[in-house]
C-alpha positions in Angstrom: 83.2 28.8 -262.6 79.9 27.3 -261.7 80.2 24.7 -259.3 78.0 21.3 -259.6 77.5 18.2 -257.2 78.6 15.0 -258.5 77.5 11.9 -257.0 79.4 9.4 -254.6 81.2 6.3 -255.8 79.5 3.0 -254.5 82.6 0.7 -253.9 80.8 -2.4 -253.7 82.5 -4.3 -256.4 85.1 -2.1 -258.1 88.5 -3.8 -258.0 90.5 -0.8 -259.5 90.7 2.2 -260.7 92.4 4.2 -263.7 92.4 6.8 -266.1 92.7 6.9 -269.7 92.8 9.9 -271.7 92.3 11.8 -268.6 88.9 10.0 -267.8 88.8 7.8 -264.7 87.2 4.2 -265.0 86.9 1.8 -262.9 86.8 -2.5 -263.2 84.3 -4.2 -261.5 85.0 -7.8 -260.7 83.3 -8.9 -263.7 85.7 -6.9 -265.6 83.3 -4.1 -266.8 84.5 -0.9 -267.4 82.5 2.6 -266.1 83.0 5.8 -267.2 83.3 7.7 -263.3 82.4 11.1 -264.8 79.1 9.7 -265.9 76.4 9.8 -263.4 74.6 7.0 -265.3 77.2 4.9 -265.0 77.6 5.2 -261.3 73.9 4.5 -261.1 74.7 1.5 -262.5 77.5 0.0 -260.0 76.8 -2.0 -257.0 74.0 -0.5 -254.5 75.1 -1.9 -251.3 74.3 0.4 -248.3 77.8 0.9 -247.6 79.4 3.5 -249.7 83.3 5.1 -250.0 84.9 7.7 -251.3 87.6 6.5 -253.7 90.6 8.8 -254.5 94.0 8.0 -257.0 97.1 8.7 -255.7 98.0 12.6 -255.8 94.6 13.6 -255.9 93.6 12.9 -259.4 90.1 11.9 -259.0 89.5 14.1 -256.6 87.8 16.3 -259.4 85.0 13.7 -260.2 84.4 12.2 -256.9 83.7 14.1 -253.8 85.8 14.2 -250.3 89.4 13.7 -251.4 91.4 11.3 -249.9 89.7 9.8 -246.8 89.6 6.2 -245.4 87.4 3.9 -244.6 87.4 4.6 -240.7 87.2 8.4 -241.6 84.3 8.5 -244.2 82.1 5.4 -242.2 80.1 7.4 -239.5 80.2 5.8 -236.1 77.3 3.4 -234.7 76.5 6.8 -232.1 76.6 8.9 -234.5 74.2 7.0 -237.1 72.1 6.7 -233.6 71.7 10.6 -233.3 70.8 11.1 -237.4 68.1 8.4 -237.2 66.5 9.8 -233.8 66.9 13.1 -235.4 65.4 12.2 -238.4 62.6 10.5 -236.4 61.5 13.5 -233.7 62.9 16.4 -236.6 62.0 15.2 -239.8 63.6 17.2 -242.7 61.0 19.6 -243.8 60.0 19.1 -247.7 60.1 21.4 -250.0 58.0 22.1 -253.2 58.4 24.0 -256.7 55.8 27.2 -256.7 54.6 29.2 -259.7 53.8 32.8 -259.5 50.8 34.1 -261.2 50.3 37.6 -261.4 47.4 39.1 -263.5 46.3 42.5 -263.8 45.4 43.3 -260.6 45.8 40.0 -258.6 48.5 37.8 -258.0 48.2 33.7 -256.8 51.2 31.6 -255.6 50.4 28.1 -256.0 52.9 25.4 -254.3 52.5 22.1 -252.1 53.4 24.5 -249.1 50.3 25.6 -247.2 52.1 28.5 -245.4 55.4 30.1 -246.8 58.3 30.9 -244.1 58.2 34.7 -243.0 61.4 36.7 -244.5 62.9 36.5 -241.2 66.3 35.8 -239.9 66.9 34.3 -236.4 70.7 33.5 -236.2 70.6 33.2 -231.7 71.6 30.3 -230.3 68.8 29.8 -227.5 65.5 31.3 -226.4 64.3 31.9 -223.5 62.8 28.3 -222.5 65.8 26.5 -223.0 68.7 28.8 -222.4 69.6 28.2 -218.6 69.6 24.0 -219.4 71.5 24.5 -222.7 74.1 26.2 -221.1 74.7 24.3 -218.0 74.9 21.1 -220.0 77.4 22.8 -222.2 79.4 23.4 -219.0 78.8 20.2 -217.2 79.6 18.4 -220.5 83.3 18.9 -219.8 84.9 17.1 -216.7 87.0 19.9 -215.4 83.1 21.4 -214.3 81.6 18.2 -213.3 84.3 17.2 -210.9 84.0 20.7 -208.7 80.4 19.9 -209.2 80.1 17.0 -207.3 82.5 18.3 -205.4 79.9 20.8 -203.9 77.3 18.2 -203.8 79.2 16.2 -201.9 79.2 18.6 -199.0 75.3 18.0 -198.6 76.5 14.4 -197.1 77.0 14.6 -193.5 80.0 11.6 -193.9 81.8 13.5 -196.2 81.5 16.8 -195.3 85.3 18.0 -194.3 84.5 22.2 -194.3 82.2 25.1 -195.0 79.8 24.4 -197.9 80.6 28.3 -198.9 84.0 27.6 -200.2 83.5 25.1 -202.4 80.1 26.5 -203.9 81.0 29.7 -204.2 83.4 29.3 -207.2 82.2 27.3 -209.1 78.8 29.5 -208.7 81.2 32.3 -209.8 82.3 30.6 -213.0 78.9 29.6 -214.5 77.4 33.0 -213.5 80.5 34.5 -216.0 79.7 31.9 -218.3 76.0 32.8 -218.3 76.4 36.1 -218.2 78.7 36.3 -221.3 76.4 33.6 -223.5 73.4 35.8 -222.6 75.3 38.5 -223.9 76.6 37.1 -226.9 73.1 36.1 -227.7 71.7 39.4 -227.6 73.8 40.9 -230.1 72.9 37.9 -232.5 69.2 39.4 -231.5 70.2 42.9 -232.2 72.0 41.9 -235.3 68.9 40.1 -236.8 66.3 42.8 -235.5 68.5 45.4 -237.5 68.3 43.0 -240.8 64.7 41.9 -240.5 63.9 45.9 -240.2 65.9 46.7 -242.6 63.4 49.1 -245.1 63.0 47.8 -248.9 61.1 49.5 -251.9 57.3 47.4 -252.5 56.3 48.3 -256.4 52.5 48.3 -256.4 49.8 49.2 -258.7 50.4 53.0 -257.8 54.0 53.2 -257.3 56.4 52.1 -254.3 56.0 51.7 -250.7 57.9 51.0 -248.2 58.4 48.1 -245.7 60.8 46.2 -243.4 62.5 43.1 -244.8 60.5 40.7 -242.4 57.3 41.7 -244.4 58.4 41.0 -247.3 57.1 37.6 -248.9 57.0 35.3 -252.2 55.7 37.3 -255.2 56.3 40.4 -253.9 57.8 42.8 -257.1 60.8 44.4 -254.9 63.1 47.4 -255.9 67.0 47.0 -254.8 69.4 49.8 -255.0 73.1 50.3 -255.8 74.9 48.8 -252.9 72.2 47.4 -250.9 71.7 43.8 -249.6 68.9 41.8 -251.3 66.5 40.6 -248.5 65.4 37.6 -250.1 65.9 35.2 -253.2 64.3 37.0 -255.9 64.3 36.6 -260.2 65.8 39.6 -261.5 62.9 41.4 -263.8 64.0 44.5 -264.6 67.2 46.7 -264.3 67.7 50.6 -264.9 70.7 49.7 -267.8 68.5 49.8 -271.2 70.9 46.7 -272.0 68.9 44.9 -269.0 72.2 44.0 -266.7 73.5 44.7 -263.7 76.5 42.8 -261.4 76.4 41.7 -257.6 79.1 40.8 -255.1 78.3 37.6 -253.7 81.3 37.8 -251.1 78.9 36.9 -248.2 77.5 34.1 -249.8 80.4 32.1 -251.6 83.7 34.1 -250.2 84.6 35.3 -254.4 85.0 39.1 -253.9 84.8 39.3 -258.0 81.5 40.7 -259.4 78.7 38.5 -261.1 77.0 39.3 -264.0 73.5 39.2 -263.8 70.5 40.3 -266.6 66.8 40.3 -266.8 64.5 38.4 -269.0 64.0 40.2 -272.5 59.9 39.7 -271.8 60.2 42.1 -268.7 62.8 44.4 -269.6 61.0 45.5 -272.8 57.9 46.8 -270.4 57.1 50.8 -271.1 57.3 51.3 -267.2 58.0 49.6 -263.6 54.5 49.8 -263.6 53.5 47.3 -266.1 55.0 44.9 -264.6 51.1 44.6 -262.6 49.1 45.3 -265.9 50.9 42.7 -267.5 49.9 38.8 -267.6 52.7 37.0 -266.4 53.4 34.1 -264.4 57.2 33.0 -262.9 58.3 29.3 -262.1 60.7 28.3 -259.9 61.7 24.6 -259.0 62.0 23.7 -255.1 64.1 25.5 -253.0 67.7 24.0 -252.5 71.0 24.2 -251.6 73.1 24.5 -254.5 73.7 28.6 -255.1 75.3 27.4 -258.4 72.0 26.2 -260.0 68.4 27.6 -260.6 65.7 26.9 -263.0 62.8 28.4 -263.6 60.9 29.9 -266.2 58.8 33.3 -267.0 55.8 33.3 -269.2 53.7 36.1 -270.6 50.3 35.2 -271.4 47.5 37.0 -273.1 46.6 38.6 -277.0 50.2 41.1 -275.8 52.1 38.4 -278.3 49.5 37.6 -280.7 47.1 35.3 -278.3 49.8 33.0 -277.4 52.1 32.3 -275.0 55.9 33.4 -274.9 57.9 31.5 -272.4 61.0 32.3 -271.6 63.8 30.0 -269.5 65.7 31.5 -266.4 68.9 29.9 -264.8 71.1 31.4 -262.4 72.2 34.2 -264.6 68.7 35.4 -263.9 69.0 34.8 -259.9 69.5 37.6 -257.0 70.5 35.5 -254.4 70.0 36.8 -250.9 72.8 38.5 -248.2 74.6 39.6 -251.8 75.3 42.7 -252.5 73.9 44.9 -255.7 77.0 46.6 -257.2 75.3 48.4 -260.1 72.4 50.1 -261.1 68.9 50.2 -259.6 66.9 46.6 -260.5 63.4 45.2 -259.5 62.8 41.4 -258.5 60.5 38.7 -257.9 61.0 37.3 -254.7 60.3 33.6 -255.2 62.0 32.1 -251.5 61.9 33.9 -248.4 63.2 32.7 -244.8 64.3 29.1 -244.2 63.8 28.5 -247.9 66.5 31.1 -249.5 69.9 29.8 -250.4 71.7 31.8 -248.2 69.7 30.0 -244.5 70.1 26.5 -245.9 73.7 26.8 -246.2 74.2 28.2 -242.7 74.5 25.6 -239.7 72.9 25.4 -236.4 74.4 28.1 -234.0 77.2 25.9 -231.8 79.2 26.5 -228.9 82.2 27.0 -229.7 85.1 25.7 -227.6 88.3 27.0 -228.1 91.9 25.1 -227.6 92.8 26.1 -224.4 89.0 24.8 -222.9 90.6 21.3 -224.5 93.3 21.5 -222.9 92.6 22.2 -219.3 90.0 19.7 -219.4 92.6 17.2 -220.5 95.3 18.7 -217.6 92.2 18.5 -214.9 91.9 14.6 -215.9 95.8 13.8 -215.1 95.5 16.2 -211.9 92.3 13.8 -210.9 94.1 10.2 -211.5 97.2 11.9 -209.3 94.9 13.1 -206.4 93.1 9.7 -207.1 96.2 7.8 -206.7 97.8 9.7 -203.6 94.0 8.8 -201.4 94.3 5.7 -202.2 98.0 5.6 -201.4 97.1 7.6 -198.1 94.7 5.1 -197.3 96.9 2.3 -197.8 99.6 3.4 -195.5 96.5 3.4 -192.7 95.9 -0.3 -193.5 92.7 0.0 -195.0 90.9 0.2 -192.1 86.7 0.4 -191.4 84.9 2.7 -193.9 88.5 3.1 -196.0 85.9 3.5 -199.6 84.7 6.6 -197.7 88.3 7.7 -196.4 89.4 7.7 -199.9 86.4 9.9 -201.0 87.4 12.5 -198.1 91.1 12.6 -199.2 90.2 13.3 -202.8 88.1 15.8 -201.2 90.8 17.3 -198.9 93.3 17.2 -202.4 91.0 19.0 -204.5 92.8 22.1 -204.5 95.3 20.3 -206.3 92.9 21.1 -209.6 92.8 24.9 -209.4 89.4 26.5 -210.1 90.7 29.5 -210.1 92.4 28.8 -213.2 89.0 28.3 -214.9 88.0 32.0 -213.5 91.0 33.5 -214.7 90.5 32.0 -218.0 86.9 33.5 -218.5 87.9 36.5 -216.7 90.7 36.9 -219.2 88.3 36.1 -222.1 85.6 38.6 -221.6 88.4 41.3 -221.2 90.0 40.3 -224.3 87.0 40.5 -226.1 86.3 44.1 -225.0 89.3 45.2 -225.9 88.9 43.8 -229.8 85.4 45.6 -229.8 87.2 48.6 -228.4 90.1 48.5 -230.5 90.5 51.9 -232.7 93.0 50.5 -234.6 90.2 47.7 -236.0 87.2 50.3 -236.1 84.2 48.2 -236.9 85.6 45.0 -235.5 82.5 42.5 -233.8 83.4 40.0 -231.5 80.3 37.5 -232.3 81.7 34.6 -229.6 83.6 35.4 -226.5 84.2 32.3 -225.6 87.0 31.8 -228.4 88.9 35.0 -228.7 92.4 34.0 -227.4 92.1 31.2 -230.9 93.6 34.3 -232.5 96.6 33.6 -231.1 97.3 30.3 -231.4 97.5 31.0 -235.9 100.3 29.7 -237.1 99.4 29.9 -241.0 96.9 32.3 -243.0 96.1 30.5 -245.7 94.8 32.2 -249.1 93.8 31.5 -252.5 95.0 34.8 -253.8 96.4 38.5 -252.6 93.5 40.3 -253.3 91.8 38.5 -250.4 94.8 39.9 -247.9 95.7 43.5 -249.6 92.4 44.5 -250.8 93.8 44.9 -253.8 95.9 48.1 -252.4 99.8 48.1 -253.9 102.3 50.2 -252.4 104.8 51.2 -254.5 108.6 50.2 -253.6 110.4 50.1 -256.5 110.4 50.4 -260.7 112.8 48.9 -263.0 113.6 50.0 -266.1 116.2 48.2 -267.9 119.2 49.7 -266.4 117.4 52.3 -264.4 116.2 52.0 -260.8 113.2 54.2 -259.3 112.8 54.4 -255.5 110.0 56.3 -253.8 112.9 58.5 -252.7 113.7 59.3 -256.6 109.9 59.8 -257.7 111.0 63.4 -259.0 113.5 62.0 -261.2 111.2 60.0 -262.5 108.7 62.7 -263.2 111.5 64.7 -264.9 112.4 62.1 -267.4 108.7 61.4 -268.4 108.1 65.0 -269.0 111.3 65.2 -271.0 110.4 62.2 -273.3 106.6 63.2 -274.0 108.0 66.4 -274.7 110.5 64.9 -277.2 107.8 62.8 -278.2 105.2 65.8 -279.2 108.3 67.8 -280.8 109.1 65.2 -283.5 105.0 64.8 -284.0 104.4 68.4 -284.4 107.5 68.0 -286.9 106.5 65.1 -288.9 102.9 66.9 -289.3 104.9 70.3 -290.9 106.8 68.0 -293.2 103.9 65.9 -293.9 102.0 68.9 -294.7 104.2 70.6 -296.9 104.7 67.4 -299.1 100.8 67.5 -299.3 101.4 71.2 -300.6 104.3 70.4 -303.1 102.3 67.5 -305.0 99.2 69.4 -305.1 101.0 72.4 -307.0 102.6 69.6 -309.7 99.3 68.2 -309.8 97.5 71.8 -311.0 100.7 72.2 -313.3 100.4 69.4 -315.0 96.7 70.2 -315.9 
């Protein structure tokens, strides 16, 4: 079922809400009524610049408006976080995107689009580069308080007033702990390299005007007429031209894009697939439009167009929608087809639903961090009380500092080095793991999450048994089966299609001496 966006309910001056004949409207305070399935009628509520999202009891109108049941607090962003989006928007504008046309004529091809330079077919899923990764990092660690306190802990050492022992043993670990959390994000991030290296040199089939060639996936760009085979990945988002089923169909798996295992049905325009040869597909006038790239894998439209005198001088245009689409990181299931790659990079469906790389913090992190706060007020609260039972005498501000220094062992760091210690060992051992051949750790910093599940949600069984039944037991009517009593089973099947083929074999001697019988009264009675 195709999937479409529907707009957000602007609750400026609706006093309620309800449905009739299962159609939600809702009353304004002038007492007009709106249809809520209609777009144009939500156009035409109030515009104020705050906006909610409005739900009925029990979810009913959670199928025409988005985001379900949330309140106001929930859906309202923050003042800090409308802070960050407009300073975001300001230094990183959005980059715009524009419709292109295709043109290809015998011998040439011309892309025309409001972009000056199209994005490179490449993937880059790593987190940092090489400029930024040592700062990125260390404010990742520092963020959290259970690394900032042994942090000034160690600075304070530099200060001759509060120095209390060797600047060794309080450096030293936490230098240990970010060189293990270094060392295992610059590892992390070099399989993400690895991983997009292998995909962007991943060799593809080129049709050109003397045949195929071939090239990596990173060289691949917009207009290119590209060959996919069965169960290969298609490297970029093309229009699907031609396929090697004379009907002009093939089917994709798209479980890497939308999570549906099913297979899609997909065909090729009736202008293309009627073409003599692969071939002609660069002797032939044609020209492919395609609107601007976006985010919705549920929608395309586009059209094809064959000029010249091949259709009596005029033009045959034909429309394309998302039965026409290969999007990319699917998967061809069937046949052999060739495409026109009309988004490549940033611009394909598949990158502009993905988010920003992000470290990922798992439960525990949260939790020590929280534990190392308490621990801190305590070892706060027994200076000061230490303090106090000295009278608060001379430089008592400083004495305090010094006894929070002297009671920082109380917050062990070497709870924090376990922790990673036991992480990066955890997640060599799932990598490892013969049981769970193929298995990729992609974040080490998260692997203990696994066993914190409580419930594995599912929208159906195929998703959790592949599909694969195991048989226990059959039923039939007063009869039971067991695995044990398969031969049983066996034995009574063979008896009954043998019964079966005995009264056949009968009923075909009877039926063919009846035959016999009327044809001899039939030559007597002439």
């Amino acid at each position: 079922m195709e999937k479409e966006t529907r707009p957000l309910l602007p609750l400026g001056d609706v006093t309620s809400i309800q449905l009739e004949d299962d159609s939600p409207f809702a009353q304004t305070s002038d007492d007009d009524y709106f249809d809520l399935s209609s777009s144009s009628s939500l156009a035409s509520l109030s515009t104020e610049s705050r906006y909610k999202m409005a739900s009925l009891d029990g979810g009913s109108f959670s199928e025409f408006v988005d985001g379900g049941h949330e309140s106001d607090e929930e859906s309202a962003p923050s003042c800090l976080e409308s802070t960050k989006l407009k300073l975001k928007s300001f230094f990183c504008p959005p980059p715009k995107y524009y419709p292109r046309t295709i043109d290809y004529t015998p011998g040439a091809r011309k892309v025309t689009s409001g972009d000056k330079t199209l994005p490179k077919n490449e993937i880059h899923n790593q987190k940092y580069n090489p400029y930024t990764f040592i700062f990125v990092v260390l404010y990742n660690e520092f963020k959290f308080f259970f690394n900032l306190y042994f942090l000034l802990v160690a600075l304070s050492q530099f200060i001759p007033q509060l120095k209390i022992g060797y600047l060794f043993t309080y450096v030293s670990p936490l230098v240990f702990v970010l060189s293990i959390t270094i060392a295992k994000e610059a590892y992390d991030d070099y399989g993400r390299y690895k991983r997009d290296r292998e995909a962007n040199s991943q060799k593809f089939q080129r049709l050109t005007k003397t045949g195929f060639e071939t090239i990596p996936s990173s060289e691949i760009a917009v207009g290119d007429f590209i060959q996919v085979s069965k169960d290969e990945r298609i490297p970029a988002d093309m229009v699907l031209l031609r396929t090697a089923d004379v009907t002009g169909s093939c089917f994709i798996r798209t479980d890497q894009l939308d999570g549906e295992s099913e297979w899609r049905l997909r065909k090729a325009p009736s202008i293309t697939q009627k073409f003599p040869t692969d071939v002609s597909l660069h002797s032939a006038h044609i020209s492919v439009y395609a609107e601007a790239p976006g985010m919705d894998i549920y929608r395309f439209v586009g059209t094809l167009t064959q000029h010249g005198t091949a259709n009596k001088g005029k033009d045959q245009v034909e429309g394309l929608s998302l039965d026409n689409t290969l999007w990319m990181n699917t998967v061809l299931a069937s046949s052999t087809v060739i495409g026109c790659v009309v988004y490549t990079g940033t611009e394909t469906r598949s990158v502009m639903n993905t988010s920003e790389p992000a470290t990922k913090v798992g439960l525990l992190d949260f939790e020590l961090n929280r534990l190392a706060k308490v621990l801190f007020c305590l070892v706060l609260i027994l200076s000061i009380l230490m303090v106090a039972l000295g009278g608060f005498k001379g430089y008592w501000a400083i004495d305090i500092f010094r006894f929070v220094l002297l009671f920082s062992s109380i917050i062990p760091i070497s709870l924090r080095v376990n922790l990673d210690m036991g992480k990066a060992l955890y997640s060599y051992w799932i990598n490892h793991d013969d049981e769970i051949e193929g298995t990729v750790v992609r974040t080490s910093t998260i692997p203990e999450q696994l066993g914190r599940i409580n419930y594995l949600l599912s929208d159906k069984t195929g998703t959790l048994t592949q599909n694969d039944m195991i048989f226990k037991r059959l039923h039939l009517g007063s009869v039971s089966f067991s695995a044990d009593t398969v031969d049983d089973l066996e034995e009574a099947l063979k008896s009954s299609f043998a019964e079966k083929s005995e009264s056949e074999a009968q009923e075909g001697v009877f039926g063919k001496n009846k035959r016999r019988t009327s044809t001899r009264k039939k030559v007597r009675t002439i």
